[in-house]
C-alpha positions in Angstrom: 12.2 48.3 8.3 8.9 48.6 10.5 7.8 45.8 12.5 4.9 45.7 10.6 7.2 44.9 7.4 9.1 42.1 8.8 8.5 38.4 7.6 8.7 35.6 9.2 11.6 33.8 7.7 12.6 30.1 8.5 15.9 28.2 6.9 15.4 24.8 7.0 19.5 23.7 8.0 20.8 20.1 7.6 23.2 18.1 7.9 25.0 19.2 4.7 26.7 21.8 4.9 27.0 23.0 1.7 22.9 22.7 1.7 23.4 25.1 4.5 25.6 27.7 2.9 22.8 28.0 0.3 19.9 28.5 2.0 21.4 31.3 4.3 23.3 32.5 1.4 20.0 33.3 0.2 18.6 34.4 3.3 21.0 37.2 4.3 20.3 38.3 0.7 17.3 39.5 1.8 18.6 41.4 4.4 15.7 40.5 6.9 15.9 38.4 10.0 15.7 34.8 10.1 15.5 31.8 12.0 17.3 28.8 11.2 15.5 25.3 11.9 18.5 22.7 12.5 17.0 19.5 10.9 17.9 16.2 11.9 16.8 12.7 9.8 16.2 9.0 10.8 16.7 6.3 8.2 13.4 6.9 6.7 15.0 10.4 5.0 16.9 7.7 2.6 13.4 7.0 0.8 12.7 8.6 -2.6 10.5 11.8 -1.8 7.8 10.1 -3.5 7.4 8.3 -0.3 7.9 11.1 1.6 5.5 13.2 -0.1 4.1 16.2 2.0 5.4 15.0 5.5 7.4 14.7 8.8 9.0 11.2 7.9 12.7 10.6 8.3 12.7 13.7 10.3 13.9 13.2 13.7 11.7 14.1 17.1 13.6 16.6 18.1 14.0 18.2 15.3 10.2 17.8 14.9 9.6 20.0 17.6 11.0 22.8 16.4 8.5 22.8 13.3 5.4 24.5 15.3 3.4 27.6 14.5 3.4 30.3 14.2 4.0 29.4 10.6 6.5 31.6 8.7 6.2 33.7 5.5 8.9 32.0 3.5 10.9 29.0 4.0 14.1 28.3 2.8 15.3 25.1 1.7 18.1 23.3 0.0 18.7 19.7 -0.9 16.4 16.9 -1.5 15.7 16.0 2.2 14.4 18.9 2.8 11.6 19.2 0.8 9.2 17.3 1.9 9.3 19.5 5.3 9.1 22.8 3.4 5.8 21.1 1.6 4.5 20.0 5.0 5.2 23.8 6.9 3.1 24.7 3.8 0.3 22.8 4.1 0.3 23.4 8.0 0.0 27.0 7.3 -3.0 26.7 4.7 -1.0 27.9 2.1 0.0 30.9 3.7 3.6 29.7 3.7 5.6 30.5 0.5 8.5 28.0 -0.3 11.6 28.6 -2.1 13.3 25.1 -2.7 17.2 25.4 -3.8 17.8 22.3 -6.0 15.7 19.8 -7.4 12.9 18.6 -4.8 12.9 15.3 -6.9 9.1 15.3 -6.4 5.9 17.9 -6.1 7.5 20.4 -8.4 4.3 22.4 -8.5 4.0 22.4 -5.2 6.7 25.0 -4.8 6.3 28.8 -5.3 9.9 29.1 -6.4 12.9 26.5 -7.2 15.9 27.7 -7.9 18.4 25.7 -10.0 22.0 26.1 -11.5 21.8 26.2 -15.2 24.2 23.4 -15.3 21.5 21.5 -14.1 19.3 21.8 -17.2 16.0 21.4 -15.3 13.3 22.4 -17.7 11.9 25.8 -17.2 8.3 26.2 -15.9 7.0 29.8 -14.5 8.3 28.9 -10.6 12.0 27.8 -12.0 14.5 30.1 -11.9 17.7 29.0 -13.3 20.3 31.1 -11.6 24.6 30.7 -12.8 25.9 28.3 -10.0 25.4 27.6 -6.5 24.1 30.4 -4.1 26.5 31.2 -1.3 27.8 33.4 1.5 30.8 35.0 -0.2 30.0 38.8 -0.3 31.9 41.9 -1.8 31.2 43.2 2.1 32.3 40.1 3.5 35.4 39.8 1.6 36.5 43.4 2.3 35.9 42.5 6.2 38.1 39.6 5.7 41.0 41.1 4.0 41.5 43.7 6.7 41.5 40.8 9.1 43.8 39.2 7.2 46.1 41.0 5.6 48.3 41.7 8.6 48.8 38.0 8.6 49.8 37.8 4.9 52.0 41.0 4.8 55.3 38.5 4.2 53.4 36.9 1.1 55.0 38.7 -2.2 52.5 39.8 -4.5 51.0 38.2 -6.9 49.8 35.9 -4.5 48.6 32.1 -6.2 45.5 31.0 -3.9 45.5 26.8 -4.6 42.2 25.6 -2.9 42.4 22.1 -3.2 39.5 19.5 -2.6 39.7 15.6 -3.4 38.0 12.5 -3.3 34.0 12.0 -4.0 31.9 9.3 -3.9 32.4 9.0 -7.8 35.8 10.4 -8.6 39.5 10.1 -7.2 41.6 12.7 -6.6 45.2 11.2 -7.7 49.0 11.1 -6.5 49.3 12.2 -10.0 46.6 15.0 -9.8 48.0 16.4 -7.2 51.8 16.3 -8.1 50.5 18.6 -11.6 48.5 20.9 -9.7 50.6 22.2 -7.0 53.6 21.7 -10.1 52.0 24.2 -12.4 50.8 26.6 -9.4 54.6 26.5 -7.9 55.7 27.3 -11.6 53.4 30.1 -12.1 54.4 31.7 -8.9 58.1 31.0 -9.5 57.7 33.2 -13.1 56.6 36.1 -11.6 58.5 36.0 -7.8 55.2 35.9 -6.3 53.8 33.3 -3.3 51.8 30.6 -3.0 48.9 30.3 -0.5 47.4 26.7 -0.4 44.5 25.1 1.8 43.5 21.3 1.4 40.3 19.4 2.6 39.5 16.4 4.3 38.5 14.6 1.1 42.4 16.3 -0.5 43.9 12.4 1.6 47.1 12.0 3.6 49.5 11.3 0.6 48.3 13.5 -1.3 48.7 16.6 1.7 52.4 14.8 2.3 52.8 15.5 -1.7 52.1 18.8 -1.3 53.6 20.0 1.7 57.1 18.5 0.2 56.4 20.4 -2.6 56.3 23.6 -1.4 59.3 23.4 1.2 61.4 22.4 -1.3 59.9 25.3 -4.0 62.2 28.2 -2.7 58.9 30.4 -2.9 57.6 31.7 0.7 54.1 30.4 1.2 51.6 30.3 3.4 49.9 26.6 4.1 46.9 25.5 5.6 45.9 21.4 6.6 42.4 21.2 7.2 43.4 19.3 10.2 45.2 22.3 11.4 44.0 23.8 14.7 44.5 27.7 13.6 42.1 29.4 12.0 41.0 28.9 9.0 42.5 31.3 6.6 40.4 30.2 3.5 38.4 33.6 3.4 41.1 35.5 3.6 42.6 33.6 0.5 39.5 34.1 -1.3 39.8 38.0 -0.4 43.5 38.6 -0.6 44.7 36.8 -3.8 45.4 38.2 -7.3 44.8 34.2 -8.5 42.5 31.6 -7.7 43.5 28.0 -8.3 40.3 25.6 -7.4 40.1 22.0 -8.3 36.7 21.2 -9.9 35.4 18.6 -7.5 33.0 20.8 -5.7 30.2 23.3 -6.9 30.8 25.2 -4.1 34.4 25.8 -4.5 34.2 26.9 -7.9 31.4 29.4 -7.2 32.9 31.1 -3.9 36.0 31.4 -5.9 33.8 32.7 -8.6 32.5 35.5 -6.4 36.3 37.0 -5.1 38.2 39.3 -7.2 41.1 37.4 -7.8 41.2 35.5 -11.3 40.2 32.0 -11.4 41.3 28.9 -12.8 39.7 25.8 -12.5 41.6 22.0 -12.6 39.0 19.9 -13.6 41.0 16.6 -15.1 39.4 13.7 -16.6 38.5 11.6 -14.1 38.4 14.2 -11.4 35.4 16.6 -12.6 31.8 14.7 -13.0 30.0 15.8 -16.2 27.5 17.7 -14.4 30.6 19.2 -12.9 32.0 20.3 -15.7 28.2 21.7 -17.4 29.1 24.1 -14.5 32.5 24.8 -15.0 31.5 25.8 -18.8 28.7 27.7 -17.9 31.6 29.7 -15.7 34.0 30.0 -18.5 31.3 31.4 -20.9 30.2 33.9 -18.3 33.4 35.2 -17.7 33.9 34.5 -14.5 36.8 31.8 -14.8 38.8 30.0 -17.4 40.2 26.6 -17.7 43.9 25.4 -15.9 45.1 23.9 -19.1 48.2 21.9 -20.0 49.6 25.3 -22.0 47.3 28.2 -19.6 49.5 31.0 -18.4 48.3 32.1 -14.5 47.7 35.6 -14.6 45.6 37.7 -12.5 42.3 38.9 -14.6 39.4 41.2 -13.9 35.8 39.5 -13.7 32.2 40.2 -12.4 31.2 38.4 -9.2 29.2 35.6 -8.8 26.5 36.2 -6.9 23.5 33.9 -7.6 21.8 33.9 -3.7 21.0 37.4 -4.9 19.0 36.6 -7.7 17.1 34.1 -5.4 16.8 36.4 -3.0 14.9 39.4 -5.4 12.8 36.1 -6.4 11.8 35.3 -2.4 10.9 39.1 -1.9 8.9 39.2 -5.0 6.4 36.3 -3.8 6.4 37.6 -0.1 5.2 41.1 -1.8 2.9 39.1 -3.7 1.2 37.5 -0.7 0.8 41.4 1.5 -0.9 42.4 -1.8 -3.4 39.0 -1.8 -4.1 39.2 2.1 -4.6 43.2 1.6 -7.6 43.0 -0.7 
């Protein structure tokens, strides 16, 4: 790419970090450079943006001086606190800016040249909506081959088919049980048992102490080898190597995210979404998933067995979106 062809790209980076993930998941889909703007918020960033409108409030001063000109081509976005910033860089630029808000901005809708929502969101479709299947993300066919050659060498003593159990927890609206986790690592030990194959397992910090105790007990007293990972663990993280190295996924379906990194790797992919666990709009995505293919259910009577599905790769879609508006704009400024 020339120099002449290169945009100016900012990615407006919180304190979320699966707002993070997003946004650059969607930025190195464009394969361009970028900058990312770290954003930091005062209590004013709790107010609805209707408040906030087009402006700087709740934004830290530090973080305020980082937002100066020159004024980029695109901005990135994710999350509601973030979009009144991308609607003030907007207006600083005179409209040269072109925004591309991930979620809903909860205000200014039409002030956006592109938002991009999962259709388990059911936001009502206008021309600068796109409604894309899940959550964008970083997990990449490239990125995934890169991490299994990293860590396969580690895995080597893991019989095949390996039984990837990424396990998340507690939310601010749900509780992640004694009981929950006593039938998921049950049927995932089971599953691996049938078929002599080995369990890899990674917990959160929302998984909770009893229920990491539970499942640590578990799995010493299965007889399977197994290779486990407490988020509180000072080695490496090994969860993109499960991602890339296992012939079955086992996510629970507390997180978006989870469910669509999982989504993206080539092992199959079973989601355990209780009642009482899963929210509703939780599990609008985890059906949208099912009838695209790209998982299935972890039901009392499902069988664990490795299947073949396409990858999920909505930051893409977002991405072809962004490079159609900043084509768009060349072609306005050129006449």
């Amino acid at each position: 790419m020339s120099e002449q062809d290169t945009h100016l790209i900012w990615v407006l980076a919180d304190d979320r970090a699966g707002n993070v993930n997003q946004a650059i998941g969607v930025a190195e889909a464009l394969a361009q450079p970028f900058k990312r703007i770290d954003i930091g918020y005062t209590k004013l960033a709790r107010l609805p943006n209707i408040i906030r409108g087009t402006s700087l409030m709740g934004v830290d001063v530090p973080s305020r001086t980082r937002l100066v000109a020159p004024w980029p081509d695109l901005v990135i976005s994710a999350g509601r606190r973030t979009a009144p910033i991308a609607r003030w860089i907007k207006k600083q630029s005179r409209g040269h800016t072109r925004i591309c808000q991930i979620m809903r901005p909860d205000c200014g809708e039409g002030a956006f040249d592109l938002i991009a929502v999962p259709a388990h969101d059911r936001m009502t479709i206008r021309e600068n909506i796109l409604e894309i299947p899940g959550a964008p993300h970083r997990v990449t066919e490239t990125r995934l081959l890169i991490e299994a050659d990293t860590w396969r060498p580690q895995f080597k003593g893991l019989p095949t088919p390996r039984f990837a159990v990424i396990v998340g927890g507690n939310t601010k609206k749900s509780v992640f049980t004694r009981d929950m986790a006593d039938e998921l690592i049950s049927k995932a030990i089971e599953a691996a048992r049938a078929v002599d194959g080995s369990l890899m397992v990674t917990t959160s910090r929302r998984t909770g102490p009893e229920n990491e105790a539970l499942i640590a007990e578990r799995l010493e007293t299965s007889g399977l080898t197994y290779h486990l990972h407490d988020w509180m663990s000072k080695n490496e993280n090994p969860y993109f190597g499960y991602l890339a190295l296992a012939d079955v996924l086992i996510v629970t379906g507390d997180s978006v995210s989870m469910c669509c990194e999982a989504a993206a790797a080539p092992g199959g992919v079973y989601i355990y979404a209780p009642d009482g666990l899963a929210l509703d709009r939780h599990k609008l995505l985890h059906q949208s998933l099912y009838e695209g293919g790209y998982a299935c259910p972890m039901l009392a009577g499902s069988e664990l067995v490795p299947f073949r599905h396409p990858s999920l790769q909505p930051a893409r879609l977002v991405a072809q979106r962004c490079l159609e508006l900043l084509s768009a704009t060349e072609s306005r400024t050129s006449i």
